[in-house]
C-alpha positions in Angstrom: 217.6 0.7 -60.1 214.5 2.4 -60.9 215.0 5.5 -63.3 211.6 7.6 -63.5 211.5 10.3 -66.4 207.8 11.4 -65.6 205.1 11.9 -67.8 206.0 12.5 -71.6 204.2 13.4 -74.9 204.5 9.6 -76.8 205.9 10.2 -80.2 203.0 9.0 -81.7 199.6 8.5 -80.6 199.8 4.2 -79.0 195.9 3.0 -78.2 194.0 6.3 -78.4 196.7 7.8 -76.2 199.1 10.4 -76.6 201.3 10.8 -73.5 202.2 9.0 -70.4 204.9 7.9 -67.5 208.1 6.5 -68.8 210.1 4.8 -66.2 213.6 2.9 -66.9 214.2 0.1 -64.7 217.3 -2.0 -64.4 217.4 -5.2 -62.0 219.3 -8.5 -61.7 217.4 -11.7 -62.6 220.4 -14.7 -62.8 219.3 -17.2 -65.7 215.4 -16.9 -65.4 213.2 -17.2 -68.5 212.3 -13.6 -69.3 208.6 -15.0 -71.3 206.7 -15.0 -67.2 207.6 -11.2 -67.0 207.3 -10.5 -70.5 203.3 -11.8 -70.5 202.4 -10.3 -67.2 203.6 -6.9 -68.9 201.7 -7.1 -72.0 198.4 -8.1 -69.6 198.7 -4.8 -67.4 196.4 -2.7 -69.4 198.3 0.7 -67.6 201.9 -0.9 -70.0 201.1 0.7 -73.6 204.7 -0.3 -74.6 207.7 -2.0 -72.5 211.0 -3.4 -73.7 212.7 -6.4 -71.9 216.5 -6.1 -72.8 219.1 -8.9 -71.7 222.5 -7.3 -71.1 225.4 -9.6 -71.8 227.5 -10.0 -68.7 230.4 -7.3 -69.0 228.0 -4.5 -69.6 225.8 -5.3 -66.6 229.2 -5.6 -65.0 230.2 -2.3 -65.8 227.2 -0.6 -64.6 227.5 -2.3 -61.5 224.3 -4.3 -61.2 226.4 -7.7 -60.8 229.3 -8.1 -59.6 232.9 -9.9 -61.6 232.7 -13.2 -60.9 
């Protein structure tokens, strides 16, 4: 699920910028290593500032991206 909230004043100013695109996005990996995605985000200079956040089980459950075993 890709959640775009457009193009937003940052709260403070992050590499000589003051603004720009926020976009939520919430997928399905299965037991991966997140540290592949995590370095090819830090090396895209257009990604001032991301957050990778694991959701245990019952919460991605709840929100429907997997399914109750």
């Amino acid at each position: 699920k890709t959640d775009k909230w457009g193009k937003r004043k940052f709260a403070y100013e992050i590499n000589h910028k003051t603004e720009g695109h926020y976009v939520v996005l919430e997928m399905t990996t299965g037991q991966i290593d997140m540290e592949p995605l995590e370095r090819q985000l830090r090396l895209v200079d257009e990604v001032v500032r991301h957050k990778l956040i694991r959701l245990p089980e019952q919460e991605a459950i709840r929100r429907g991206l997997i399914e109750k075993n």
